[in-house]
Backbone atoms as SQL, in Angstrom:
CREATE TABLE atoms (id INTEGER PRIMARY KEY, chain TEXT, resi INTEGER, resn TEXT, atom TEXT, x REAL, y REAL, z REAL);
INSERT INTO atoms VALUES
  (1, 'A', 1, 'UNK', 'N', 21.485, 44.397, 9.435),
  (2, 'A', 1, 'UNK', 'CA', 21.076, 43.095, 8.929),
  (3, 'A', 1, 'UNK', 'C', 22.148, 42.056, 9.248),
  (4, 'A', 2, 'UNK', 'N', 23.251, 42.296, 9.331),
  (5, 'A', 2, 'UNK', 'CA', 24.669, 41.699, 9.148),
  (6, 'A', 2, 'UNK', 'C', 24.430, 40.896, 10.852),
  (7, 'A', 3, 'UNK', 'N', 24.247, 42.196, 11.854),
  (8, 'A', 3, 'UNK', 'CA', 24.198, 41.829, 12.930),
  (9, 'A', 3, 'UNK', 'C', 22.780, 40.561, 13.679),
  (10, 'A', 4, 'UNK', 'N', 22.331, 41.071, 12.686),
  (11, 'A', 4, 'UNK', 'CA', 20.821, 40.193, 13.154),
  (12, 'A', 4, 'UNK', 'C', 21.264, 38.650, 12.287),
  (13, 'A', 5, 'UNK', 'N', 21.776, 38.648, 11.682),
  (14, 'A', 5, 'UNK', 'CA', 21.773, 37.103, 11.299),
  (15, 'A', 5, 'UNK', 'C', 22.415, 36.563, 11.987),
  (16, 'A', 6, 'UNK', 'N', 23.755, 37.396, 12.621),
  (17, 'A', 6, 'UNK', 'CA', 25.254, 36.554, 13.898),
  (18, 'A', 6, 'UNK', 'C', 24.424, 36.152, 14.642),
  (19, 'A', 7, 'UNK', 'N', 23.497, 37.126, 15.328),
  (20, 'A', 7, 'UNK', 'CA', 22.854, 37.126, 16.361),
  (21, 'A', 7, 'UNK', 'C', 21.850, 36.081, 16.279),
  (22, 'A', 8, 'UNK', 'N', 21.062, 35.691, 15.399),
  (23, 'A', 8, 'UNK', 'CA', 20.321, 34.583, 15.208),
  (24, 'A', 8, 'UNK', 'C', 21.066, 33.425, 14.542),
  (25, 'A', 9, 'UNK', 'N', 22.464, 33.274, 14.613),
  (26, 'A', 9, 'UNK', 'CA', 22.550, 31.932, 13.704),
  (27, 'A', 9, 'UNK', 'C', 22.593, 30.522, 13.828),
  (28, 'A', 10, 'UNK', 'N', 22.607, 30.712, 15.489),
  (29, 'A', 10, 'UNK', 'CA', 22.582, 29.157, 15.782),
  (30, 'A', 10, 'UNK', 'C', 20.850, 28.514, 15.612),
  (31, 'A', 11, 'UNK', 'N', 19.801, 30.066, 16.375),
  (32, 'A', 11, 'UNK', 'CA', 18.293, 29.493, 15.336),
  (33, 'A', 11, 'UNK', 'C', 18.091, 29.572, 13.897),
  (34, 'A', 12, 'UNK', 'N', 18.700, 30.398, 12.815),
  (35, 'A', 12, 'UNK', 'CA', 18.669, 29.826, 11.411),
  (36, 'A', 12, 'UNK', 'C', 18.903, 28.474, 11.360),
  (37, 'A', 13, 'UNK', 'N', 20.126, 28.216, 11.749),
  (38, 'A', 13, 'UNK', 'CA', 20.734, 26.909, 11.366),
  (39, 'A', 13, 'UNK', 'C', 19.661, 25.917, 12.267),
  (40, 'A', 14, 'UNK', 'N', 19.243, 26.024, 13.397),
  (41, 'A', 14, 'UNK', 'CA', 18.897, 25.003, 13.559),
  (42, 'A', 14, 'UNK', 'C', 17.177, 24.626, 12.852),
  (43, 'A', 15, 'UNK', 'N', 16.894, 25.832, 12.743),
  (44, 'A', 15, 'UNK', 'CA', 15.487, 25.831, 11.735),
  (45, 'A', 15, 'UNK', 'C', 15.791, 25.129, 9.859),
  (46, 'A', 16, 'UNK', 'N', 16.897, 25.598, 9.600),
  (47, 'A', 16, 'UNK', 'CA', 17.232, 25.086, 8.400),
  (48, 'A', 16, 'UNK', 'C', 17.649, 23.207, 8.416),
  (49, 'A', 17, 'UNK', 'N', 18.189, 22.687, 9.634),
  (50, 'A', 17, 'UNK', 'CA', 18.488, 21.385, 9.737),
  (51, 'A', 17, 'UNK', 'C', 16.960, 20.691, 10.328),
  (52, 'A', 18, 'UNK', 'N', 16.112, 21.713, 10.450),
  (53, 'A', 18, 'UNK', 'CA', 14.986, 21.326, 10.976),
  (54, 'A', 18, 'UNK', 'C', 14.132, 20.377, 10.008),
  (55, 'A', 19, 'UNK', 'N', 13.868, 21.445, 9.187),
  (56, 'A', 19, 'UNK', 'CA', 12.965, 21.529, 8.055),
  (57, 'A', 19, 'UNK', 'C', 13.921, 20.354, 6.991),
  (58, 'A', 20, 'UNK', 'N', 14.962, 20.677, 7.011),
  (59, 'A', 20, 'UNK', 'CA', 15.795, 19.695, 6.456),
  (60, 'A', 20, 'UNK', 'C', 15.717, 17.888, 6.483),
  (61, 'A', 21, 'UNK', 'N', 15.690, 17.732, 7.875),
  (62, 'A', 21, 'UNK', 'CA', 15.538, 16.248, 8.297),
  (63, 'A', 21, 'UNK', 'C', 14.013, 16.154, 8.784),
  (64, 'A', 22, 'UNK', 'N', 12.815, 16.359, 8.416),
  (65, 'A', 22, 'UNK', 'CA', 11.554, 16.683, 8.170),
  (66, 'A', 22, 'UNK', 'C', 11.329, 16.504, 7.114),
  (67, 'A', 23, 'UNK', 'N', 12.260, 16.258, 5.819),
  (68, 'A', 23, 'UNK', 'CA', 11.877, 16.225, 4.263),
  (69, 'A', 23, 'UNK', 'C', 12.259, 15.194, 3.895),
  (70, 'A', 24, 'UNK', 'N', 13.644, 14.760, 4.738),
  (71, 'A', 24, 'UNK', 'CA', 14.174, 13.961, 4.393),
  (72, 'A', 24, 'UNK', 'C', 13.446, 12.640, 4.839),
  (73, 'A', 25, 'UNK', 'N', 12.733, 12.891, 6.309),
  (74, 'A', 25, 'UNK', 'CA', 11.902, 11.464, 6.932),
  (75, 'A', 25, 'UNK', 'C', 10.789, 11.399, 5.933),
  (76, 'A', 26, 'UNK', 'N', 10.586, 12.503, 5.648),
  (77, 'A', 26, 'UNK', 'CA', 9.051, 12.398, 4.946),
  (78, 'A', 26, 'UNK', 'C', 9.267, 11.579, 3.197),
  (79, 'A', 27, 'UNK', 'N', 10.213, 11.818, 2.930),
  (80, 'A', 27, 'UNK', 'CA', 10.653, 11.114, 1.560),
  (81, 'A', 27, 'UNK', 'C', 10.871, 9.516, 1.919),
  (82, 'A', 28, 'UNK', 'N', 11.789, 9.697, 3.275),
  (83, 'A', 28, 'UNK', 'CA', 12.073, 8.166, 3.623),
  (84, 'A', 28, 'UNK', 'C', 10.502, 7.471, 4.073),
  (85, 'A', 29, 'UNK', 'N', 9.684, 7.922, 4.466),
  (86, 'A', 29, 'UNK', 'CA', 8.636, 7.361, 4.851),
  (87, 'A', 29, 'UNK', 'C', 7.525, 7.228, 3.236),
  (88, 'A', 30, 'UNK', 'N', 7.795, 7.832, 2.814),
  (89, 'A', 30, 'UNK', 'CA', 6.477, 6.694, 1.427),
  (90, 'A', 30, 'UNK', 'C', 7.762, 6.044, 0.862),
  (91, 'A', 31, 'UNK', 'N', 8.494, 6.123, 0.548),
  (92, 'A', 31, 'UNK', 'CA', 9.310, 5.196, 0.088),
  (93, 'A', 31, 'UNK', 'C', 9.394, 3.481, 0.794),
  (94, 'A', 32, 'UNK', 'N', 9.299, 3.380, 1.813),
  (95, 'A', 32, 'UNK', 'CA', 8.908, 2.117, 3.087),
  (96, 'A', 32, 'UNK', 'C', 7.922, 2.151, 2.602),
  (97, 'A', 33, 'UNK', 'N', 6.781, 2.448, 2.339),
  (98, 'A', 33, 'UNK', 'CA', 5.521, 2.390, 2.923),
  (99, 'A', 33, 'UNK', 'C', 4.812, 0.575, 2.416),
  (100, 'A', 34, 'UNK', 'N', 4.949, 0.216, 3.344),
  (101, 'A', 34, 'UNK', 'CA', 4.639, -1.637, 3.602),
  (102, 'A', 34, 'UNK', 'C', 3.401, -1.983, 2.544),
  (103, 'A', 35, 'UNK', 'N', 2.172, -1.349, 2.815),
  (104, 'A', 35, 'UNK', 'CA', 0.971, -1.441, 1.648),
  (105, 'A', 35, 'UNK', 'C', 1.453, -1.946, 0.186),
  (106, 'A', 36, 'UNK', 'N', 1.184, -2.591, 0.032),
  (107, 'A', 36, 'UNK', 'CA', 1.530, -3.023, -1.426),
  (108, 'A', 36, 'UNK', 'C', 0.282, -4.275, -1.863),
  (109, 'A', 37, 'UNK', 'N', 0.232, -3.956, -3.327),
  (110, 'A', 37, 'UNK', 'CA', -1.305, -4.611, -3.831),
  (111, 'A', 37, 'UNK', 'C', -0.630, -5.504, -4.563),
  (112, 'A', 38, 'UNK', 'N', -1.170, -6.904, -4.971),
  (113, 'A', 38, 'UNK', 'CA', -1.259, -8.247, -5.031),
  (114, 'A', 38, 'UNK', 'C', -1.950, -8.191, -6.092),
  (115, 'A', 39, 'UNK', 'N', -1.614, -8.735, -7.714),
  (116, 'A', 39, 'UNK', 'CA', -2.527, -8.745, -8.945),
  (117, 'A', 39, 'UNK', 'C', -2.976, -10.315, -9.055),
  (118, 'A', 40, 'UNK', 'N', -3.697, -10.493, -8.746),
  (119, 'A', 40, 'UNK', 'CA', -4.241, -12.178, -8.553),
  (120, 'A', 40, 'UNK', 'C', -5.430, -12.338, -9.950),
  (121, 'A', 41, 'UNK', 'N', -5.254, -13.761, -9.855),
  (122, 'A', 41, 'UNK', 'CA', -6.087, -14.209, -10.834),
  (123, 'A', 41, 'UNK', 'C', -7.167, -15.083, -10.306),
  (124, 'A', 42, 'UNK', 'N', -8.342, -15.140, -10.325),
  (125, 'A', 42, 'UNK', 'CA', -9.691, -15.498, -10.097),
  (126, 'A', 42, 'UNK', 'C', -9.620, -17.417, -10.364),
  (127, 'A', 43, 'UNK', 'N', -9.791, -17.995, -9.355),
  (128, 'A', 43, 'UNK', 'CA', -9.933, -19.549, -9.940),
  (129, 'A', 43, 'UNK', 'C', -11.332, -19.658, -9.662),
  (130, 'A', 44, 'UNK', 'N', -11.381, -21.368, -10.025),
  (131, 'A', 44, 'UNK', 'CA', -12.623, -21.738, -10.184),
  (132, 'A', 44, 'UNK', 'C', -13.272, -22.063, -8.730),
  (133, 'A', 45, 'UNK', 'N', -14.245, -21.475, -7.741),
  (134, 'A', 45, 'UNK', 'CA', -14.919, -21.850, -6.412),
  (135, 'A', 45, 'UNK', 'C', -14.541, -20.535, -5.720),
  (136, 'A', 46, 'UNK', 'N', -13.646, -19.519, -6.380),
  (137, 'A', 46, 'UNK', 'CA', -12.923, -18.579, -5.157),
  (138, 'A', 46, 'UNK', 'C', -14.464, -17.909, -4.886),
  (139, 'A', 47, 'UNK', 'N', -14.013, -16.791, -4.127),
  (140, 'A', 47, 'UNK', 'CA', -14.670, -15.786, -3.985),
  (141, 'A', 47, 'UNK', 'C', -14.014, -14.826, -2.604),
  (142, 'A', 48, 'UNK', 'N', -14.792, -13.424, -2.923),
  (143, 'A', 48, 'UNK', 'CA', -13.975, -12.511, -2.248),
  (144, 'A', 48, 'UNK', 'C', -13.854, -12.613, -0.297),
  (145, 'A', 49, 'UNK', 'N', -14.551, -13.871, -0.404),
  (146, 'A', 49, 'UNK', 'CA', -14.321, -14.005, 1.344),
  (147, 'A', 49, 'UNK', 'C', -13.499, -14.961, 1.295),
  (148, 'A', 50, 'UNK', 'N', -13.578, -16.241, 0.214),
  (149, 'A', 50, 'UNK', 'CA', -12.049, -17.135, 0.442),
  (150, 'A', 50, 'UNK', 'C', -11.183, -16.838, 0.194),
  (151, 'A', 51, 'UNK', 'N', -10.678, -15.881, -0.662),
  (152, 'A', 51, 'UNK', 'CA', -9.503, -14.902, -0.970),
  (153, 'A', 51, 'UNK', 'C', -9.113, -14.469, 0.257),
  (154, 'A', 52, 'UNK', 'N', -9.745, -13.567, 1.205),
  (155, 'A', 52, 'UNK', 'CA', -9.630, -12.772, 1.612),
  (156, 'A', 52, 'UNK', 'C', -8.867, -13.732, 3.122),
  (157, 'A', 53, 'UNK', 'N', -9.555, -14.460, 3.070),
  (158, 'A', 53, 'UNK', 'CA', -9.006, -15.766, 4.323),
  (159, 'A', 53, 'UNK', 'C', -7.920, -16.270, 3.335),
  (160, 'A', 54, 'UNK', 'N', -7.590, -16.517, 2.721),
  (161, 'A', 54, 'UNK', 'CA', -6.414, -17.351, 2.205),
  (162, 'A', 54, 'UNK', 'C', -5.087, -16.214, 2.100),
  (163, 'A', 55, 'UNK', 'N', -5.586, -14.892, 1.595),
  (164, 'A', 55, 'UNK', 'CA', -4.419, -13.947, 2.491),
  (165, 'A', 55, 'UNK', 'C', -4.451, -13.308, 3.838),
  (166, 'A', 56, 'UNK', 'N', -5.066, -13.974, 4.442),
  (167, 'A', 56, 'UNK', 'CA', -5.360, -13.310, 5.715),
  (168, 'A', 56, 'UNK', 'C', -4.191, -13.341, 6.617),
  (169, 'A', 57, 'UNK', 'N', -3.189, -13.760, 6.701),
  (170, 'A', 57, 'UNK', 'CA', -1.851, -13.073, 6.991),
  (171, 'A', 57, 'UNK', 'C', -1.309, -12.102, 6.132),
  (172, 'A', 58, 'UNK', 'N', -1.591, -11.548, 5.277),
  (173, 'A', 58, 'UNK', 'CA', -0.608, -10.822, 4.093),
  (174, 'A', 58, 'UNK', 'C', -1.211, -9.675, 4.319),
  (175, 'A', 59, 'UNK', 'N', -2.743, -9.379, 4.867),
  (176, 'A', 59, 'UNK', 'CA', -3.402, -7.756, 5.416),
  (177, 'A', 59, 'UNK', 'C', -4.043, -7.963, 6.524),
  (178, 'A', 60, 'UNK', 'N', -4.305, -6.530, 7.380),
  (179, 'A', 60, 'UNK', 'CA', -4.429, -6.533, 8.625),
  (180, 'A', 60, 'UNK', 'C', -5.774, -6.266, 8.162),
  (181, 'A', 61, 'UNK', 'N', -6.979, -6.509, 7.265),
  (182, 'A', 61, 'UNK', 'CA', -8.184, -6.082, 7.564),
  (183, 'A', 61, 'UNK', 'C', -9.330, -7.023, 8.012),
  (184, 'A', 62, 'UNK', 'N', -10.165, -6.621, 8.455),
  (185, 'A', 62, 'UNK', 'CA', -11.197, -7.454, 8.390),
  (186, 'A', 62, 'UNK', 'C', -11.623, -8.467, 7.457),
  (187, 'A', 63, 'UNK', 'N', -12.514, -9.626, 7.113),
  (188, 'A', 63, 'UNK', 'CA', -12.663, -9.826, 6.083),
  (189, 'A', 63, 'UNK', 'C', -13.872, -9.094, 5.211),
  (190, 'A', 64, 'UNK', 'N', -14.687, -8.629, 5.855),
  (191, 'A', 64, 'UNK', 'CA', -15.728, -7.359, 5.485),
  (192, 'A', 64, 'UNK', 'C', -14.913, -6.623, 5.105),
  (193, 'A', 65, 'UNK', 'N', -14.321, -5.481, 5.925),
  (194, 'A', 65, 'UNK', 'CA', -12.801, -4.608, 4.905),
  (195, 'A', 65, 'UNK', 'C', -12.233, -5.076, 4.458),
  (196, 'A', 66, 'UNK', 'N', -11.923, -5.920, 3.703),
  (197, 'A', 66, 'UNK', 'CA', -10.672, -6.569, 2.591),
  (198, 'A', 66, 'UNK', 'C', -11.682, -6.663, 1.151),
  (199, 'A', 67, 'UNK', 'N', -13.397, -7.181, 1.757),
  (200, 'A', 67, 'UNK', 'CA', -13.926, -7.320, 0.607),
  (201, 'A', 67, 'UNK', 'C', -14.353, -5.758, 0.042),
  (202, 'A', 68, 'UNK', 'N', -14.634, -5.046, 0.729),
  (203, 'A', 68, 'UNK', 'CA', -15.306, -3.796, 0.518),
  (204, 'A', 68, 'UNK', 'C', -13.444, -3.119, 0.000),
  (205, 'A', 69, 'UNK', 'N', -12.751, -3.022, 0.968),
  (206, 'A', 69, 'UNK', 'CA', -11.465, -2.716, -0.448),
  (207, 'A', 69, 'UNK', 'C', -11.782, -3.058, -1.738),
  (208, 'A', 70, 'UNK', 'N', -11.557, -4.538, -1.537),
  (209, 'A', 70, 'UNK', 'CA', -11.283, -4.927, -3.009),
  (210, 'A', 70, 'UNK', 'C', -12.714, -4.390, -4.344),
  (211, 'A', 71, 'UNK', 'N', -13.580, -4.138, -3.921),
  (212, 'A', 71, 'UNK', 'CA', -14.726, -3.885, -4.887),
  (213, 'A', 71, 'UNK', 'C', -14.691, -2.328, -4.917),
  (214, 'A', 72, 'UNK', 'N', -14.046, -1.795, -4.133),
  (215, 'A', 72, 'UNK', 'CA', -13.615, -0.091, -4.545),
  (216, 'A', 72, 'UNK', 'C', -12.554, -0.047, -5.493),
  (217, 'A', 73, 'UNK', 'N', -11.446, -0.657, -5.291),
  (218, 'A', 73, 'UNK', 'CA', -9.989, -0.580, -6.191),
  (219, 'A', 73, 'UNK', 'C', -10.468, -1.057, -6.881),
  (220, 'A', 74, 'UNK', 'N', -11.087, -2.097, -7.604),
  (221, 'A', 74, 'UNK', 'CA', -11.418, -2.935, -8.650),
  (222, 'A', 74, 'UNK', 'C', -12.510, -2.270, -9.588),
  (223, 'A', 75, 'UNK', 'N', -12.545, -2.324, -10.877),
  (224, 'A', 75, 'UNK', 'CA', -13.416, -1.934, -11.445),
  (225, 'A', 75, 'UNK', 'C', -14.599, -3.244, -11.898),
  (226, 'A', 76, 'UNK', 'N', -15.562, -2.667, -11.969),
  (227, 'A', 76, 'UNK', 'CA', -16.623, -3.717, -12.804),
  (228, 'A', 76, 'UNK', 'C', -16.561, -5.266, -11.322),
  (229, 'A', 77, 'UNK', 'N', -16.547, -4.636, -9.958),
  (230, 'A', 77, 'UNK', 'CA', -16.291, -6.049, -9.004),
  (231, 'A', 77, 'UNK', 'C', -17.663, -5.682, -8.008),
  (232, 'A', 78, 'UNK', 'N', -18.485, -6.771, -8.288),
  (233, 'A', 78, 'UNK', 'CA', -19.604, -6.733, -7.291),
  (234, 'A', 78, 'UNK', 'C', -19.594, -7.813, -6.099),
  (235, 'A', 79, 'UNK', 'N', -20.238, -8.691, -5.824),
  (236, 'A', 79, 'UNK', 'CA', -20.230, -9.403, -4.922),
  (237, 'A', 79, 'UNK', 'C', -20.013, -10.846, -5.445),
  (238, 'A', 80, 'UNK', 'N', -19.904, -10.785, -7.059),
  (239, 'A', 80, 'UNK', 'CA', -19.486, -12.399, -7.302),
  (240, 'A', 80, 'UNK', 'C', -18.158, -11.900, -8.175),
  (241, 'A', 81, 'UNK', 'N', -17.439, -12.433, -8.496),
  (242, 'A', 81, 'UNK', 'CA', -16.272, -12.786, -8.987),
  (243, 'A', 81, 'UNK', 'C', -16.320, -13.844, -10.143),
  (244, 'A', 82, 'UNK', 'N', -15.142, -13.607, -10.952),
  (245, 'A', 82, 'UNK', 'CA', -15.777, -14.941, -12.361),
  (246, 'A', 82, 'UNK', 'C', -14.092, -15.596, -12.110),
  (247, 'A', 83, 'UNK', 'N', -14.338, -16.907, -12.513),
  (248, 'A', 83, 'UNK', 'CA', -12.671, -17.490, -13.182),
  (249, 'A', 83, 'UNK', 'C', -11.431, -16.600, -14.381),
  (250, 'A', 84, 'UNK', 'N', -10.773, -16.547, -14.247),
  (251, 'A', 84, 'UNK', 'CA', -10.213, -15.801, -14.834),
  (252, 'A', 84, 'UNK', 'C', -9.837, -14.739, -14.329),
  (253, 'A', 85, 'UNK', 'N', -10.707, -13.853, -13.941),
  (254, 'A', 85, 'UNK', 'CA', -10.804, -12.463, -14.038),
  (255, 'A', 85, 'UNK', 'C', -10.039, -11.982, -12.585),
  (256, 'A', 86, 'UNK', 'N', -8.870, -10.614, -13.077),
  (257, 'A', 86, 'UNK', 'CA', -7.624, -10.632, -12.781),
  (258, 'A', 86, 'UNK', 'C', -8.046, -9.321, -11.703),
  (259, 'A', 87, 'UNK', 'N', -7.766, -9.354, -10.387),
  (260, 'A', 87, 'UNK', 'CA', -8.326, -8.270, -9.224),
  (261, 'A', 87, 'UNK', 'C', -7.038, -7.714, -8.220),
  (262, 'A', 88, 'UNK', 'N', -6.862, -6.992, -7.731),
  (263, 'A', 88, 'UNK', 'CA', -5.716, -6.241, -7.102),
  (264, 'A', 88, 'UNK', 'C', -6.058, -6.217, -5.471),
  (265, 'A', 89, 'UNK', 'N', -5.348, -7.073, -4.760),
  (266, 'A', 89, 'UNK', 'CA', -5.940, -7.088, -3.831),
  (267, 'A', 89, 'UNK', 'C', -4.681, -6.323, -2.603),
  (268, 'A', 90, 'UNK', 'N', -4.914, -5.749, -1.383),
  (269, 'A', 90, 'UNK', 'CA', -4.199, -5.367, -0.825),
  (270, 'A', 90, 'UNK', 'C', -3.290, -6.044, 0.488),
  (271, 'A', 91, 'UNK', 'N', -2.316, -5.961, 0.243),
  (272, 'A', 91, 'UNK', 'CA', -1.210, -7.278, 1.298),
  (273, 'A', 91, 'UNK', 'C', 0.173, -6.610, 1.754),
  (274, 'A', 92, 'UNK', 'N', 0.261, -6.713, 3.012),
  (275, 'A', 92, 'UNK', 'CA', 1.570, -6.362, 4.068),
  (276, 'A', 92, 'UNK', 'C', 2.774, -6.402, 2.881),
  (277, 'A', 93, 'UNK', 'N', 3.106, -7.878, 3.288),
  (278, 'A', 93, 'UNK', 'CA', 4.371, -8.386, 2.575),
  (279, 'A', 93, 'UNK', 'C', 3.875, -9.933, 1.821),
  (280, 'A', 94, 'UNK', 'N', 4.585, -9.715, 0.782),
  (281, 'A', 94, 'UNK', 'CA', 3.919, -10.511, -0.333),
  (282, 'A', 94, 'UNK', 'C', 4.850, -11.797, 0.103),
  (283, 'A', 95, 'UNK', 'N', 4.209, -12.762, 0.509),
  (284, 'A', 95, 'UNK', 'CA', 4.917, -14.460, 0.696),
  (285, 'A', 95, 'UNK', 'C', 5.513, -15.213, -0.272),
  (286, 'A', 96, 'UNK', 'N', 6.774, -15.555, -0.149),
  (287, 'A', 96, 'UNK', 'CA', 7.227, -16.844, -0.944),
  (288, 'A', 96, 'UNK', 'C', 5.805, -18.058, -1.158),
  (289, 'A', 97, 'UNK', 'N', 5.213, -18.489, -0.575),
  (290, 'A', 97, 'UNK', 'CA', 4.205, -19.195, -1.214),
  (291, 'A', 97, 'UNK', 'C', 3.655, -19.110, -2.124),
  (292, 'A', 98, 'UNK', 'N', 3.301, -18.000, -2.698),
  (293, 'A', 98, 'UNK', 'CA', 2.337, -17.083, -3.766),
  (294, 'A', 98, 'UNK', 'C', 3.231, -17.661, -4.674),
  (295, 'A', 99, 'UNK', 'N', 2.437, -17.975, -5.627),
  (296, 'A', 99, 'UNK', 'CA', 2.623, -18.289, -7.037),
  (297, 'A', 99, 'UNK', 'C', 3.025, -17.295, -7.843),
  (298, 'A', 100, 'UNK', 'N', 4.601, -17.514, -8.697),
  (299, 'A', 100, 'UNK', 'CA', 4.478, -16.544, -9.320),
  (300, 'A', 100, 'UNK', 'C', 3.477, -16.844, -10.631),
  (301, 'A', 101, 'UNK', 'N', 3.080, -17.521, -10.661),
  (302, 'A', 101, 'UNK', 'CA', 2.053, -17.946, -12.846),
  (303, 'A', 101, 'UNK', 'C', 0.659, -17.428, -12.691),
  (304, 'A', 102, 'UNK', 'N', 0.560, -17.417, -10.827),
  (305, 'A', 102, 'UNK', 'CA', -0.610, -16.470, -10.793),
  (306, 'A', 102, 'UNK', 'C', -1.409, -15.159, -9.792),
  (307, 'A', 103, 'UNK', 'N', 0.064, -14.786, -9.778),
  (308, 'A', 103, 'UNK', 'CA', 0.290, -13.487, -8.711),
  (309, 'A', 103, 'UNK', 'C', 1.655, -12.670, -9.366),
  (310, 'A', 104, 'UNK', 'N', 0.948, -11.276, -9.454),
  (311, 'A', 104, 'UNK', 'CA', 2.239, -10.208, -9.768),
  (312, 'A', 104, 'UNK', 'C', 1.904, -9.457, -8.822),
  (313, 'A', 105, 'UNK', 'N', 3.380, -8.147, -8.366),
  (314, 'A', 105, 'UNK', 'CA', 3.083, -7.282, -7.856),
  (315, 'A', 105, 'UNK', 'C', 1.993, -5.997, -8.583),
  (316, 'A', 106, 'UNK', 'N', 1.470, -5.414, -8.431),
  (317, 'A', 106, 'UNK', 'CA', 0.698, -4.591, -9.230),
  (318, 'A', 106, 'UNK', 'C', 0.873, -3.380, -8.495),
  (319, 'A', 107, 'UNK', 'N', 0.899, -2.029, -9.857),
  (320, 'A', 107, 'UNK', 'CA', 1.110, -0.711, -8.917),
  (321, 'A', 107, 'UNK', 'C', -0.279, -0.234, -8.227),
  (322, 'A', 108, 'UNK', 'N', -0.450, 0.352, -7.483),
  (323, 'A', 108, 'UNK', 'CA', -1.408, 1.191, -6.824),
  (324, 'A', 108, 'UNK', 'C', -2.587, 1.693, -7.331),
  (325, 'A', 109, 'UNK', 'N', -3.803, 1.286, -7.331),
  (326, 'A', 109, 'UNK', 'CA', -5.281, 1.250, -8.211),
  (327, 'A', 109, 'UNK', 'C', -5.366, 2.546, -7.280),
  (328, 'A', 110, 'UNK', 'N', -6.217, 3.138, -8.507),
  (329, 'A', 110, 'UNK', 'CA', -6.994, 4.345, -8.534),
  (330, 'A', 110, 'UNK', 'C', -7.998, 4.665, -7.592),
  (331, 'A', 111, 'UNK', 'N', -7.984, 5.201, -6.919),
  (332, 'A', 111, 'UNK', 'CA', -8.769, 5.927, -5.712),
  (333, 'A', 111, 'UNK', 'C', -9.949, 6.706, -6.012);
């Protein structure tokens, strides 16, 4: 046994630094991960296609996919929208423009 490990140790080791920096990218990679959702508040005239154009730098989707996102993550969200009412929408990188009195970051809606 003694001999079989000498004999293999430069492939242990390099299988062990393998698997090693493989865990480590994989931790470093959701940790980055750019996706991040937008807790917005509903004004008066919006709706989920002017939303969706008014962040339309902040996500790479369609505006058909941005609306069909947003009415999956969202609960109780059909095709109209009311004033007030507070929706999680999905965005790259969140802009200095954005208001903070009516935009928070929000964690990750339920799938």
């Amino acid at each position: 046994m003694k001999n079989l490990c000498i004999k293999y140790s430069y492939a242990i080791t390099l299988i062990i630094l393998s698997c090693s920096l493989a865990l480590f990218l994989s931790f470093r990679d959701h940790s980055t991960n750019d996706n991040q959702y937008l807790k917005i508040t509903v004004s008066d005239g919006d709706s989920l296609w002017k939303i969706s154009n008014k962040y339309a730098e902040q996500h790479s989707l369609s505006p058909s996919e941005f609306v069909g996102w947003v009415q999956k993550h969202n609960k109780n969200i059909s095709d109209e929208i009311y004033p007030g009412e507070k929706i999680v929408i999905p965005v790259s990188v969140v802009s200095k423009k954005t208001s903070a009195t009516t935009s928070e970051l929000a964690s990750a809606p339920e799938e």
